[in-house]
C-alpha positions in Angstrom: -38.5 56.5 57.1 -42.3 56.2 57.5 -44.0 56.1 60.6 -47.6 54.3 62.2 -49.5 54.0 65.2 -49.4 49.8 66.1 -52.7 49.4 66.9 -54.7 51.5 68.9 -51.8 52.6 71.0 -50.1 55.6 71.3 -47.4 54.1 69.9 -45.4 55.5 66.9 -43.1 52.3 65.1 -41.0 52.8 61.8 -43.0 51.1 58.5 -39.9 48.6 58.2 -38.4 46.5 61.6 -35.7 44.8 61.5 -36.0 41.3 63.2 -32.8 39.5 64.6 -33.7 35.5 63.9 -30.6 35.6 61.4 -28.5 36.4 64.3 -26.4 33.9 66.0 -25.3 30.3 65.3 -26.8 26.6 65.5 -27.8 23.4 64.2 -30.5 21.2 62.8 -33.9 22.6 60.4 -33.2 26.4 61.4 -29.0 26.1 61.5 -28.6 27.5 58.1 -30.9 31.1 59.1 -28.9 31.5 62.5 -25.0 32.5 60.4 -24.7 36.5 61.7 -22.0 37.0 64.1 -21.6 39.9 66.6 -19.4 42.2 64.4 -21.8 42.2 61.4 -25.0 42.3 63.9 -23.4 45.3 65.0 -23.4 46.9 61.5 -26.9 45.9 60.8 -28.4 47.5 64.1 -26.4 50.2 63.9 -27.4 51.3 60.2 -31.3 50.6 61.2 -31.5 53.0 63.8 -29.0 55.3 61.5 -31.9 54.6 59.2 -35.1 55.6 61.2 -35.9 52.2 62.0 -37.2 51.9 66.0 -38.4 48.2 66.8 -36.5 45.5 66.6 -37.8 41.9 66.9 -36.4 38.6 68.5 -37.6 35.4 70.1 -36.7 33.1 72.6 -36.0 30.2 70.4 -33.9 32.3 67.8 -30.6 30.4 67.9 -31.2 28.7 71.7 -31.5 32.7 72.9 -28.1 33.9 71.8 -30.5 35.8 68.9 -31.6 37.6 72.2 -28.2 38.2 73.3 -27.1 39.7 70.4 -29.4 42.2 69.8 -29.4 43.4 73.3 -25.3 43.6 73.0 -26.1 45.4 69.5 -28.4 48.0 70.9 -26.2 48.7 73.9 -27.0 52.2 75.2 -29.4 53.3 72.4 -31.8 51.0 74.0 -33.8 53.8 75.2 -34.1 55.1 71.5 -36.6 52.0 70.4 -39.2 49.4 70.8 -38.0 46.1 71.6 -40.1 43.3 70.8 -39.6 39.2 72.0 -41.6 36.2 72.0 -42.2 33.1 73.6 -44.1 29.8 72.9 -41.7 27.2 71.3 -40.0 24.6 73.3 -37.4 25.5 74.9 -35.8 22.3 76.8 -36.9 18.8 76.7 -38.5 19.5 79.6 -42.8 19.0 79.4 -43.0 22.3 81.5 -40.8 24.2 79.3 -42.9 24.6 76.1 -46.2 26.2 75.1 -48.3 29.2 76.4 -49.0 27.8 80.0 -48.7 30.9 82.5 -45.4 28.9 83.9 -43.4 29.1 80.9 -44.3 32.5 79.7 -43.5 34.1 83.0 -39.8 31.7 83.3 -39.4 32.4 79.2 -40.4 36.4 79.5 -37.6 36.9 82.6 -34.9 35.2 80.8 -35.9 37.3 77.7 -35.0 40.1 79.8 -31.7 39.4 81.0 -30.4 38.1 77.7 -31.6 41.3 76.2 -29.9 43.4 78.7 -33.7 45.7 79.6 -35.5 46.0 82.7 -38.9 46.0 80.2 -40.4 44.8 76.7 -42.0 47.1 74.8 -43.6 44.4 73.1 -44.6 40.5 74.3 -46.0 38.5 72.2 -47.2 34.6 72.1 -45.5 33.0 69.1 -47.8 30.1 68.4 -51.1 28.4 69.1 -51.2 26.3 72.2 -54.0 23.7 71.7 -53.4 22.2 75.4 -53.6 25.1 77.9 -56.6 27.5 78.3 -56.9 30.5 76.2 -57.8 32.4 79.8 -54.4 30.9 81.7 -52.4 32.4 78.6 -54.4 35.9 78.9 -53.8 35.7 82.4 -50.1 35.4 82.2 -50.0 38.5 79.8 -52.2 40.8 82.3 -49.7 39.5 85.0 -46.5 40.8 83.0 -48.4 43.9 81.8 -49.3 45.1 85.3 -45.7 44.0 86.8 -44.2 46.4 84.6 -42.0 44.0 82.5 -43.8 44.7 79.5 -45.9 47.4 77.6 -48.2 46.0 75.3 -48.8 42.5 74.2 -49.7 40.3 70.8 -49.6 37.0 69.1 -48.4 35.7 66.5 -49.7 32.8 64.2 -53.0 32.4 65.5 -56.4 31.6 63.2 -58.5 34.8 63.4 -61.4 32.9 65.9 -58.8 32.6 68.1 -57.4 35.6 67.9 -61.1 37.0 68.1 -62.2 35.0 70.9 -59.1 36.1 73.0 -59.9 39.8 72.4 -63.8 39.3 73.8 -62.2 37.7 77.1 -59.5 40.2 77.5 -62.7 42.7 77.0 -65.1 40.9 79.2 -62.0 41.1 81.9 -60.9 44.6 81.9 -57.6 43.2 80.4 -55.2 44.5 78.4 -55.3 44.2 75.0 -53.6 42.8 72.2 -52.0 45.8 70.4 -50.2 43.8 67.5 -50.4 40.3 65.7 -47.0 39.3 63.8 -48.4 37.0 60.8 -47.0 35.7 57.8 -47.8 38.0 54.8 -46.3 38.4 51.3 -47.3 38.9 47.8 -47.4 34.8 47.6 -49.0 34.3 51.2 -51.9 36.5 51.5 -54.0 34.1 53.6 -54.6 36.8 56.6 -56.7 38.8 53.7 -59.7 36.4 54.6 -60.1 36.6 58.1 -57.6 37.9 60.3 -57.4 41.5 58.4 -60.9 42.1 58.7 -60.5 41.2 62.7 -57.7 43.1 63.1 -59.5 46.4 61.7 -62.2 45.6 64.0 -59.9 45.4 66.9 -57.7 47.7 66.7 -54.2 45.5 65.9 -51.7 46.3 64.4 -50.1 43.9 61.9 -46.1 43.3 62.2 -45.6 41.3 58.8 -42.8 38.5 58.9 -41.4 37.5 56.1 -42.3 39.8 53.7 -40.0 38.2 51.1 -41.8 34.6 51.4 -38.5 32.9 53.1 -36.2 34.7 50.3 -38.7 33.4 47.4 -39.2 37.0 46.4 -35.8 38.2 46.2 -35.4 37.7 42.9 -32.6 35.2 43.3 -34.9 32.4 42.4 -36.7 31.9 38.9 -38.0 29.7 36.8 -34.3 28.8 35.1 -33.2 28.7 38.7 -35.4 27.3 41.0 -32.6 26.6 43.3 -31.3 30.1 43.0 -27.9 29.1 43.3 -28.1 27.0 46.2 -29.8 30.0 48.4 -31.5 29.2 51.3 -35.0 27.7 50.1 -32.7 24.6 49.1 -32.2 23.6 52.5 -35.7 25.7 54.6 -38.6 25.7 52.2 -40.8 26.1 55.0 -43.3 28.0 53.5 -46.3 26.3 51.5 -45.8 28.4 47.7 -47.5 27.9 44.7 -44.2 27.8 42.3 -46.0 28.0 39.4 -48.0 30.9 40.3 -45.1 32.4 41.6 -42.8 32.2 38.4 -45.5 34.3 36.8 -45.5 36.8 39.6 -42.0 37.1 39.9 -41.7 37.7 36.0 -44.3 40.4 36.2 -42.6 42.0 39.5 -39.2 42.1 37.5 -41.3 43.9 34.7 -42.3 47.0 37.6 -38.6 46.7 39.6 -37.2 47.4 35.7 -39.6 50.4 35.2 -39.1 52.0 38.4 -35.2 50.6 38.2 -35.7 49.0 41.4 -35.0 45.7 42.7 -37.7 42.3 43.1 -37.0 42.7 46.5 -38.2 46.3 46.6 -41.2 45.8 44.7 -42.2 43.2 46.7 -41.8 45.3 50.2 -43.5 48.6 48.4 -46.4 46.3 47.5 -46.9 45.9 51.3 -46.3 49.5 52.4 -49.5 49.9 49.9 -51.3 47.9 52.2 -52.4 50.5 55.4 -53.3 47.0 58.0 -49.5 46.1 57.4 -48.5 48.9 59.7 -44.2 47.3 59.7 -42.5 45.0 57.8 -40.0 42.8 60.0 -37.0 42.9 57.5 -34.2 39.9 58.2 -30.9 40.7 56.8 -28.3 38.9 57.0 -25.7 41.3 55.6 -25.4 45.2 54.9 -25.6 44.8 51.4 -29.5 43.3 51.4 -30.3 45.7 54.5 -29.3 48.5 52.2 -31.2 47.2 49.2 -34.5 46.7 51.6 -33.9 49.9 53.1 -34.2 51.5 49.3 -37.9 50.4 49.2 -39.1 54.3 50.1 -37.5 55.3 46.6 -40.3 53.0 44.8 -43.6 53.9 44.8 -46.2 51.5 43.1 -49.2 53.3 41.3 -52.3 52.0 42.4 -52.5 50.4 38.6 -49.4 48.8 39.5 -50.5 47.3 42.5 -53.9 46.2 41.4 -51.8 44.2 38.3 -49.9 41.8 41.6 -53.0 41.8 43.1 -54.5 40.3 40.4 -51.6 37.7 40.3 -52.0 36.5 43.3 -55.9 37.1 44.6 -56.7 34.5 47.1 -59.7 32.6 45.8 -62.9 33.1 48.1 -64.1 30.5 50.7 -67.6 29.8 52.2 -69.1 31.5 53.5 -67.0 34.6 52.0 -68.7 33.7 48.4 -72.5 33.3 49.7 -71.9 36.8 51.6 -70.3 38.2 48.9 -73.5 37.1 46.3 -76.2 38.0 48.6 -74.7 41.3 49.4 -77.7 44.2 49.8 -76.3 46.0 46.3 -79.0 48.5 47.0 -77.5 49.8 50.5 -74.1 49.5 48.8 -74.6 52.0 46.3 -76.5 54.3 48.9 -73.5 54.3 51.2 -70.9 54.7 48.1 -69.2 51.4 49.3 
């Protein structure tokens, strides 16, 4: 295992998490993700921290809370031996007061966090979506509250544009609050959106990127292609959630299966070792579902890309430029660039 600081914190987390949103059972959009029972939850913790994993991940919504449960049951009394990670934000009754980032439901959704996860204390809170209809301040307020209770450590968000993100970090400044230490954002070789704005931030301020879904929802597995889209009736059949450009994709994946053949690897580990190549994506969230695809994950340390190797999926997949990021990029002082070696 390979280890980083998240953030500016003294805190050392394992490259590759595991998150627990597989855990559990349910209905409706998400009912297919939520199929691991207790026995095989069991097996999967156990081999992570056997592994040198040390944070685990869950949410309050994961499978109504019993996500939560699990885990908590899973880690039992080696508890002490990792971070432990939860979020809150979605709905969570039909209830108006039980939804969104208001300093209500974050203090109700944090407490039952705890007890469903069996701890006295989070290492990690974060805010699992944008709330457009409560004050950015209430929502920083909140945090500082839990922080300085002693229910949790350090605190982040997840899913939030990089103003946001960059305003919040200016109040908590201007406040003598704590800061955010980590931001959990979608990135993947086929969703490299946070390369714009949020990366860039996140240097600046000292976060710590927790990457979910690293495979793009299973997309990069290498159970799908171009012959079969559906992948055998996997689980983008029923939860393509994420926005992909197929076409683009089926050239990616071909090209990924031409590295995982050289290095005789899997898709799925070429696609995690391109991201360990990344130093801002400082752990992975991995989301198995059974020991088999843990195991195959956990092989990603045995593949490592060459930088030419790495620039060719780059190349694949290089988000175009946006305004202003063109302007600034063609009026850039060449001059003091060369000067400065940058």
């Amino acid at each position: 295992m390979k280890y980083a600081r998240l953030g500016n914190t003294g805190l050392v987390v394992s490259r590759l998490s595991f998150g627990s949103m597989t855990f559990g059972s349910g209905e409706g959009p998400m009912g297919h993700v939520w199929k691991t029972g207790p026995k095989e939850a069991d097996q999967l913790v156990g081999r992570c921290i056997d592994a040198g994993i040390n944070l685990f991940d869950s949410a309050d919504m994961y499978a109504s809370g019993e996500s939560e449960t699990m885990l908590g049951k899973a880690l039992g009394t080696r508890r002490q031996e990792v971070a432990l990670c939860t979020k809150a934000g979605f709905r969570a009754s039909s209830s108006q007061l039980r939804t969104g980032l208001s300093a209500r439901h974050l203090l109700l959704q944090c407490e039952g966090s705890l007890r469903r996860l069996g701890t006295d204390w989070l290492d990690l809170f974060v805010v699992h979506r944008l709330d457009p209809f409560t004050p950015l301040e209430e929502t920083l307020r909140a945090l500082e509250d839990l922080v300085r209770s002693g229910k949790v450590r350090y605190i982040g968000y997840s899913n939030w544009p990089a103003w946001t993100a960059g305003l919040a970090v200016g109040i908590q400044a201007a406040r003598d609050w704590t800061p955010f230490s980590a931001a959990q954002m979608y990135y993947s070789l086929v969703g490299r959106d946070v390369e714009r704005d949020t990366v860039p931030l996140m240097k600046e301020a000292g976060i710590g990127m927790m990457v979910w879904s690293p495979l793009a929802g299973g997309f990069l597995t290498g159970r799908y292609s171009r012959q079969d889209p559906r992948g055998g009736g996997g689980r983008l059949k029923d939860f393509d959630f994420l926005p992909t450009d197929k076409e683009q994709g089926w050239r990616l994946i071909d090209a990924m299966q031409r590295v995982a053949n050289e290095h005789d690897a899997s898709v799925a580990q070429v696609a995690l070792a391109w991201l360990l190549a990344k130093p801002w994506a400082t752990t992975i969230l991995l989301g198995a579902s059974k020991l088999a695809q843990l195991e195959d994950n956990l092989g990603v340390f045995d593949v490592e890309l060459s930088a030419d190797e790495v620039s060719r999926l780059d190349a694949i997949t290089a988000p175009q430029p946006l305004y202003p990021e063109w302007f600034n990029e063609k009026t850039a002082d060449t001059q003091t660039r060369e000067v400065l070696g940058v």
